[in-house]
Rosetta silent file (secondary structure, phi, psi, omega in degrees, C-alpha in Angstrom):
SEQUENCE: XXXXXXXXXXXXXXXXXXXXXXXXXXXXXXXXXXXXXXXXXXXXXXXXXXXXXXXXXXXXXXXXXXXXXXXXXXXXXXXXXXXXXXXXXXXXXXXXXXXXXXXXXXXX
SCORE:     score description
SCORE:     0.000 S_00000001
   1 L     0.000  146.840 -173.539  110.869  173.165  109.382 S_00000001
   2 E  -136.913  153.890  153.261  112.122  175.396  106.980 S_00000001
   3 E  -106.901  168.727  168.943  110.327  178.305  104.779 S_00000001
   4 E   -84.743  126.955  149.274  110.370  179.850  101.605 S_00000001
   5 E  -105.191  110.258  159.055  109.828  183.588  100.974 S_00000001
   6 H   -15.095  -49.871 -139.806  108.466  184.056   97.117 S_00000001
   7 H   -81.880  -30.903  173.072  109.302  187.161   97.480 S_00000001
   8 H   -90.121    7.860 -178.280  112.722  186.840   98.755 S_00000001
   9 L    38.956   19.345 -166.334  113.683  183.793   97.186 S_00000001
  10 E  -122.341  128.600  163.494  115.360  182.261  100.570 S_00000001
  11 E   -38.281  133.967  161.036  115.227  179.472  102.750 S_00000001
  12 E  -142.246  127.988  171.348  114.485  180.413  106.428 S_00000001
  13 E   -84.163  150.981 -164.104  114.518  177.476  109.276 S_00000001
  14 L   -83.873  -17.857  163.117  111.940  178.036  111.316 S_00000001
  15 L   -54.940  -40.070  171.828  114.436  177.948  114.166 S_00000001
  16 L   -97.888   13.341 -174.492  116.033  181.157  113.451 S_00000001
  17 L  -153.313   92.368  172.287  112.758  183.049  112.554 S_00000001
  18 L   -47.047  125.902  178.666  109.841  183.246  115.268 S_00000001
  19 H   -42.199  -41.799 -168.855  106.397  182.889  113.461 S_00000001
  20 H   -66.827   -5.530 -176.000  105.414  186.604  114.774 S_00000001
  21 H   -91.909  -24.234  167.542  108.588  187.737  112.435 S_00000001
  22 L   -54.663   -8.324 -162.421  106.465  186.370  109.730 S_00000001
  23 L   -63.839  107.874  165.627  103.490  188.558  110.148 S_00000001
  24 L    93.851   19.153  156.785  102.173  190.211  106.537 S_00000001
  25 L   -78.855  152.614  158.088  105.110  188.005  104.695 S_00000001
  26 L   -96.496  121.417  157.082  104.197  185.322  102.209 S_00000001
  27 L  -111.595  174.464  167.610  106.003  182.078  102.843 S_00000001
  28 E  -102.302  117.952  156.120  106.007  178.529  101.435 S_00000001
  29 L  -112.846 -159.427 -176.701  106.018  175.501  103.101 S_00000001
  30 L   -71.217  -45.156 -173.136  106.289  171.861  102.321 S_00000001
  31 H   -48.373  -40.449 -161.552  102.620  171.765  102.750 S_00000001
  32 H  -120.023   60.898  143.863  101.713  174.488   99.814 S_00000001
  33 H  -128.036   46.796  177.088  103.887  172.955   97.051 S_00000001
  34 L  -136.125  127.858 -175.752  101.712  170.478   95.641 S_00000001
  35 E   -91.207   79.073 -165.440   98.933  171.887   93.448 S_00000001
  36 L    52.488  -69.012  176.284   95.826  169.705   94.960 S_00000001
  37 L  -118.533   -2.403 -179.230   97.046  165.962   94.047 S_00000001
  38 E   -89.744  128.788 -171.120   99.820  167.069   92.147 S_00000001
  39 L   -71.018  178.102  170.220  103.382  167.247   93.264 S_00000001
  40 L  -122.589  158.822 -157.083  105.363  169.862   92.608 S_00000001
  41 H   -49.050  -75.705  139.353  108.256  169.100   90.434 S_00000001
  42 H    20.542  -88.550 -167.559  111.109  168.973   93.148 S_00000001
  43 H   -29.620  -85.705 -177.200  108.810  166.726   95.435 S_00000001
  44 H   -36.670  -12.082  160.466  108.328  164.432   92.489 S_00000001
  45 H   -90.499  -28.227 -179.735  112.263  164.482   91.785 S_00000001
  46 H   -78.455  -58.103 -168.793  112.954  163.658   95.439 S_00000001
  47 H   -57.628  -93.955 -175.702  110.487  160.440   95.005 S_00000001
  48 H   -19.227  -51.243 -173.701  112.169  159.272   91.655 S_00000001
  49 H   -72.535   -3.801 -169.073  115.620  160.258   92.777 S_00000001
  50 L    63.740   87.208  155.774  115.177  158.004   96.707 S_00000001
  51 L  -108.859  -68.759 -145.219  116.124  161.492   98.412 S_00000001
  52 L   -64.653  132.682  162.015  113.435  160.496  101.398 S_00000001
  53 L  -155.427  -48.472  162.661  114.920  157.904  103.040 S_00000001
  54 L  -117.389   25.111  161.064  114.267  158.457  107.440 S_00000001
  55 L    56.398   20.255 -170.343  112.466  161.480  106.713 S_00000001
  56 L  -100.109   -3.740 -170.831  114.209  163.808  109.253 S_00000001
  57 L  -147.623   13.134  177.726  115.651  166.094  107.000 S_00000001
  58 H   -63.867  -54.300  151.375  113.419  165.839  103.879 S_00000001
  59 H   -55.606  -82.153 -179.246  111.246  169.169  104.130 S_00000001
  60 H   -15.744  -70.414 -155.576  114.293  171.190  104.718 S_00000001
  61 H   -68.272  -34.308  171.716  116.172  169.897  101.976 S_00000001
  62 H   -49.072  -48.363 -163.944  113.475  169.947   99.629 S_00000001
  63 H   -61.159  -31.172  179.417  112.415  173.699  100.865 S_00000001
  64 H   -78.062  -14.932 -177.179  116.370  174.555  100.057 S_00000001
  65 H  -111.346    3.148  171.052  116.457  173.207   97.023 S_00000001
  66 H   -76.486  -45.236 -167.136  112.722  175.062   96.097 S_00000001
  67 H   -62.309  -28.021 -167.442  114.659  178.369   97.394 S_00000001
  68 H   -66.779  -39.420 -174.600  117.572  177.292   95.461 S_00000001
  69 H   -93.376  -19.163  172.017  115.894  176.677   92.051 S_00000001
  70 H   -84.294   -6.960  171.001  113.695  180.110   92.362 S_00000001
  71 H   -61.902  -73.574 -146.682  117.128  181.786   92.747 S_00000001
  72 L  -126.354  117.219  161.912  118.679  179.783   90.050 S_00000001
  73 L   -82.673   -9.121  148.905  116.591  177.568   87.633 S_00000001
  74 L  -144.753   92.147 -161.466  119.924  175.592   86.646 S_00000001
  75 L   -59.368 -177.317  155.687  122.078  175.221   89.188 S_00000001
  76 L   -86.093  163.513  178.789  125.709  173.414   89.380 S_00000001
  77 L   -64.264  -68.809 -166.373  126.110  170.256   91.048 S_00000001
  78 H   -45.519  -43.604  179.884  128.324  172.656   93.556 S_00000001
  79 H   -88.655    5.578  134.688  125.368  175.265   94.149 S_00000001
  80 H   -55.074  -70.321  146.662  123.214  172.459   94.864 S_00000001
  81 H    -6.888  -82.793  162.270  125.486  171.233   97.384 S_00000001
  82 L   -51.195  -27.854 -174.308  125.655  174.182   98.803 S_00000001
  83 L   -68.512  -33.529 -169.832  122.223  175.082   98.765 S_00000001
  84 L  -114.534   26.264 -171.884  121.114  171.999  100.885 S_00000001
  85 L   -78.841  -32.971  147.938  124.528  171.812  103.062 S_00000001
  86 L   -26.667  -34.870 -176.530  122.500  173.795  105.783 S_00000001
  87 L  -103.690  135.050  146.916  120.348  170.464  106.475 S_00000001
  88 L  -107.739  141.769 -179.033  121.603  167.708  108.494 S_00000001
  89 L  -104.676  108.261 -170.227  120.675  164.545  107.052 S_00000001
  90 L   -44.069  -31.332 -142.558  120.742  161.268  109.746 S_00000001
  91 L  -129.663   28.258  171.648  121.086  158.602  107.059 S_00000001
  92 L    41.589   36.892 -166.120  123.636  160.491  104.581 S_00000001
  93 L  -111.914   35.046  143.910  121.659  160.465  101.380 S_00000001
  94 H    -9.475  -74.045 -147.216  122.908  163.879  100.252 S_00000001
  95 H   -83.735   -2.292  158.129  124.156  163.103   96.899 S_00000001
  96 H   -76.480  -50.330 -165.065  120.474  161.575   96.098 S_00000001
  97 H   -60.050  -35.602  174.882  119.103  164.687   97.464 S_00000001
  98 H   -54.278  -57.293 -177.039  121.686  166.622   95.434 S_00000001
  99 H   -80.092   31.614 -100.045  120.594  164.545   92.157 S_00000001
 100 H   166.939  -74.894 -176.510  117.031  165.054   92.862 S_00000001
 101 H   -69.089  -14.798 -166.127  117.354  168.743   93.238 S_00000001
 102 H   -97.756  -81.615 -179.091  119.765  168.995   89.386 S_00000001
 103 H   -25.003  -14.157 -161.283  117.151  166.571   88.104 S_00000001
 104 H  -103.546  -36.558  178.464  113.975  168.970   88.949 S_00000001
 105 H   -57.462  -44.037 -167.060  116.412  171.982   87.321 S_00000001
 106 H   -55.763  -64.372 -147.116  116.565  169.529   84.058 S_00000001
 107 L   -75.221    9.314 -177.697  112.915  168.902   83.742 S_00000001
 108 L   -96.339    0.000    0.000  111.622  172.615   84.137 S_00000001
């Protein structure tokens, strides 16, 4: 699982950050980017682009490429890359995931 901090603009895996470190922070999760039935643009760029494909690495990379685009709202192919390099992905669909996250940058 990975979060967001708003405030901080950054990815954090939930591996390297104990909930209790979280205490009085605001995070994001996968869970609170869709605005009631609505996706949020990213998500909805992942669907169009086939970035889900065996679902093991999909929240992450989506959450990396949310931190990634509140950083930077038009990224490089290469800072994209980088941004979601951090995830491993079982089934190798990176360069969907890649176009998916540039694609979310276009449409904003």
């Amino acid at each position: 699982m990975n979060w967001v901090s708003p405030v901080r603009r950054s990815a954090v895996t939930a591996a390297n950050a104990a909930p209790v470190w979280m205490e009085g922070k605001e995070i994001l999760t996968i869970e609170g980017l869709a605005k009631g039935d609505k996706l949020d643009p990213l998500q909805e760029a992942f669907i169009q682009n086939d970035g889900p494909q065996c679902g093991f690495c999909t929240s992450g990379q989506i959450m990396s490429g949310k931190a990634l685009l509140l950083k930077n709202s038009q990224p490089s192919e290469a800072q994209a890359r980088r941004a979601l390099s951090g995830n491993l992905c079982r089934c190798g669909n990176y360069n969907r995931e890649v176009a998916a996250v540039l694609a979310a940058a276009k449409a904003r």
